[in-house]
Structure formats: C-alpha cells, structure tokens
N, C-alpha and C positions, 0 to 999 in steps of 0.2 A: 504494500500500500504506500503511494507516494504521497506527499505534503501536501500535491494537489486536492488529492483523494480524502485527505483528513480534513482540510480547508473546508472542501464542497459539504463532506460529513457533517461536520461542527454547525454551517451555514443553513443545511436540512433540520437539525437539531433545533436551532435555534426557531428557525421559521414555526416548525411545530408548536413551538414551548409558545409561542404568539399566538399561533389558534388556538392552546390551552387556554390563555389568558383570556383572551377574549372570547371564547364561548362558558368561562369560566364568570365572568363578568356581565355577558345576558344571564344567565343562568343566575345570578344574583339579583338581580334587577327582578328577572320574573318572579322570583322569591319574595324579594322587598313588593313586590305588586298586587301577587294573586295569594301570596300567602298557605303554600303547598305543604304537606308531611315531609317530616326529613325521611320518609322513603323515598319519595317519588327526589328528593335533592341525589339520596345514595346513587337510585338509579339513574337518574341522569348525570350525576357526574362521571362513573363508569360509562356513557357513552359520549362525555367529553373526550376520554382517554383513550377510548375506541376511535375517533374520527379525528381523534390528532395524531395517531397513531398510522392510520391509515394513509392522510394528506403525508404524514413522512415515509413511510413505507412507499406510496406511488411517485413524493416524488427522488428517491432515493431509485426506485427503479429505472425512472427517466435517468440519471444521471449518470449509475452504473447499468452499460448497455450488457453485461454478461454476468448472468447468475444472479437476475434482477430480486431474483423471492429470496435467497440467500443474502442479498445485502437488505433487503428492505426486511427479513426477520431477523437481524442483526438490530438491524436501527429501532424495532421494535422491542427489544430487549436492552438496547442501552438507554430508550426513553423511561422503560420501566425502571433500570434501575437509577436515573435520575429518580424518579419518584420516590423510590425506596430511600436514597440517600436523602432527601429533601423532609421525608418522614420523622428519618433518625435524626436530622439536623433540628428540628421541630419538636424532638422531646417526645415523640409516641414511641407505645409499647406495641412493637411490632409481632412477637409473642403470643398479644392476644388478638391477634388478628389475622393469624398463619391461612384461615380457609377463605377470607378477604384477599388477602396475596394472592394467595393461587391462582384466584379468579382475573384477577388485575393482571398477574403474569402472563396467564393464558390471551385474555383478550387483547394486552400489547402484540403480543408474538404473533399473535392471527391476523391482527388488522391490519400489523407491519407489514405480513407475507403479502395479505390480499391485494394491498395497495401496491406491493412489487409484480402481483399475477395481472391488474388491470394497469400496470402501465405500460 
C-alpha cells in the first residue's frame, strides 16, 4: 500500500465520519422535534453507521479498482473500530455491551463490502 493509497484511505474515512455527523445531527433534530423512544434513537443510529459505512465502502470501491469488496470490508472494519476507540475514549463499559458490538461489527463489515459490491 502506497502513501497514495493511505492518503485516499484517510480522505474516505474522513468523508464518512461527515455523513456520521451529519445524519447524526438530523437525527437529533428529529428527536429534539417529534420527541421518539430511545428505541426507535438505538435503531436508527445503527442505520446511521450502516449508511456511512456503506457511502465508504462504495466509495473506497471507486477508488481501489481491484479487490473493490476487500478494500471497502476493510474500510468497514476500520470505521468500526474508530467507533470502538471513540467509545473507550468516552468512558463506556464496553463489557457490557459485547452482543451491541457484535451487531455494530457485523453491520460495519457488511455495509462496507456492499458498498464495495455496488460500486
């Protein structure tokens, strides 16, 4: 992997980490608005991380033209474990939240591949 390649990486990461914020930030808003269960928060912020997962996984596949599902379920497991570090940095007990992970884990690494299979 050349400097290029980590550049472009870093620059997909980030991009993501922007549609987290920002889908992260309607998603507040509608909150602040219609006033929902923090189920219906859980559940859609799992499909924050699904579809920001995915915008990097697709476009990670754009960018690496060979072995586009293998780099975009890369990029989906290194935005997970941004997450996971950001957790730990944030003082949770991650522990007690092992069958949360999994699922978190899972849904990075899928949405990562998908968006490297549709691009």
């Amino acid at each position: 992997m050349t400097a290029k390649h980590m550049l472009s990486g870093l620059k997909i990461l980030l991009l993501s980490l922007l549609v987290t914020v920002v889908l992260l930030l309607v998603l507040s808003l509608l909150y602040y608005k219609l006033k929902f269960g923090t189920g219906t928060v859980t559940i859609l912020v799992f499909f924050v991380y699904v579809l920001s997962c995915l915008t990097g996984g697709f476009l990670a596949g754009k960018h690496f033209q060979t072995r586009r599902a293998i780099w975009s379920l890369g990029f989906g497991l290194l935005y997970f474990l941004l997450l996971l570090g950001t957790s730990l940095a944030a003082g949770k007990e991650v522990a007690d939240h092992i069958m949360n992970l999994t699922g978190i884990l899972a849904a990075c690494a899928i949405s990562g591949a998908m968006g490297g299979f549709l691009s």
